[in-house]
Each structure stands twice: as C-alpha cells, then as structure tokens.
C-alpha positions in Angstrom: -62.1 -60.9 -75.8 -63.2 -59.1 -79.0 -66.5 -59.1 -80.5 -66.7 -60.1 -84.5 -69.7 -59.6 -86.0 -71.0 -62.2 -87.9 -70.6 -61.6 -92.4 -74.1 -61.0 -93.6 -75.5 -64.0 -95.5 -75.6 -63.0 -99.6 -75.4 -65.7 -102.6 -71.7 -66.6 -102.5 -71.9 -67.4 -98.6 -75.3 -69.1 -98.3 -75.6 -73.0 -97.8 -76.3 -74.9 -101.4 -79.4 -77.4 -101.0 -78.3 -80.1 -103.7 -81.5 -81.9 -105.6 -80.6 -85.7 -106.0 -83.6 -86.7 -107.8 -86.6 -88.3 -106.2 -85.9 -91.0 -104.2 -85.5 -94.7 -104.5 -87.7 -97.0 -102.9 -86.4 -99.2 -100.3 -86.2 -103.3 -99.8 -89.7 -103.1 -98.2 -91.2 -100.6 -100.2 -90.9 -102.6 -103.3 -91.6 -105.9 -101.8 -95.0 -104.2 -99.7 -93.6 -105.3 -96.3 -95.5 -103.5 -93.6 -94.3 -105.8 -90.4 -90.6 -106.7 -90.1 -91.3 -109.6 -88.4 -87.8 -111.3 -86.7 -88.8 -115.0 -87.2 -88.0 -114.1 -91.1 -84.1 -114.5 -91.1 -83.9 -114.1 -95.0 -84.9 -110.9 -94.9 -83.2 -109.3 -91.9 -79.9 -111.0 -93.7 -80.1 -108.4 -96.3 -79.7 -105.5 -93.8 -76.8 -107.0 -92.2 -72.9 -107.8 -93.6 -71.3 -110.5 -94.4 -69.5 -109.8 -90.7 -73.2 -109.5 -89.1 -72.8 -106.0 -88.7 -75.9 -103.9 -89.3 -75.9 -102.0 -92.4 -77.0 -98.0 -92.2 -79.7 -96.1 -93.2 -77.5 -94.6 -96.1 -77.0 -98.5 -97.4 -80.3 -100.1 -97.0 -82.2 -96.6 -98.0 -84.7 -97.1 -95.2 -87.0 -94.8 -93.3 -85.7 -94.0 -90.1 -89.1 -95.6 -88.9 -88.1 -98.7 -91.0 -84.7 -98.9 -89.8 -85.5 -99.0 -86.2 -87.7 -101.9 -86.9 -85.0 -103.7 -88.4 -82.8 -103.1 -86.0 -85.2 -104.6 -83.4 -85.6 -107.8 -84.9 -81.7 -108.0 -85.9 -81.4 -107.7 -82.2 -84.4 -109.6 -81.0 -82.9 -112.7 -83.6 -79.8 -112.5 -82.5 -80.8 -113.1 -78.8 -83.0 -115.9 -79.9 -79.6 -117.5 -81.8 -81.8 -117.1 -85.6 -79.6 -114.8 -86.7 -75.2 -115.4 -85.8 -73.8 -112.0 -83.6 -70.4 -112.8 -85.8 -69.7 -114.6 -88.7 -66.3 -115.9 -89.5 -65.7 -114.1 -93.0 -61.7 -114.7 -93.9 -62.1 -113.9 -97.3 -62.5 -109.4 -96.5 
C-alpha cells in the first residue's frame, strides 16, 4: 500500500466558516418559557407536523437543551393520549 502525504493546508484549501448573522430567537425565547411543561398541548403542537412528526432543531431554532425538553413532553403527551401519535392529514 503507498503512503500519500497529506497537501499542506494554505487559503485555497482551508475550510470557509460562513457568518449567518446573529441568531434568531426561538418560540420560547420570545415567549420567556423556562419549563416546557407537557400538560400544555398548544404549545408542544407547534413543534410537531401536521402528520405529528417532531420537527428538528433546524425548524424550531431551538437549543439542543430546549429541544430535548420538547421532545420529552411530545413523548410524555403522547403516552398520556394529550397529544395524537398520527394524525390523518389527506390533504399533503
């Protein structure tokens, strides 16, 4: 097996970091949620689609922090049948 070495890194080759902006606040940022709670169905609604799929962190611009907690109480209101698993959407 031959050896390569590996081209040295210079301006041309070298990763570009791309500066969006600074960032927009999320659904509980600007509302000053702190505690997702799963009893609130309205709200966990909004992080889920009209199927009753959970929506990503890309979509709902949440922490990662934030997002886990949603993703609890989706869950947790699902079990507890306040939330449908599957909604029957025809019209996608």
């Amino acid at each position: 097996m031959a050896y390569f070495k590996k081209p040295k890194r210079t301006e041309s080759t070298r990763p570009r970091v791309r500066y969006t902006g600074p960032r927009k606040p999320s659904y509980l940022e600007e509302h000053q949620i702190a505690y997702v709670d799963y009893k609130d169905v309205k709200v966990l609604q909004r992080f889920t689609s009209p199927q009753g799929r959970i929506l990503p962190r890309r979509v709902t611009r949440l922490t990662n922090i934030q997002q886990h907690a949603v993703t609890a109480a989706i869950k947790r209101a699902r079990h507890l049948a306040l939330i449908p698993y599957v909604t029957d959407q025809e019209a996608y």
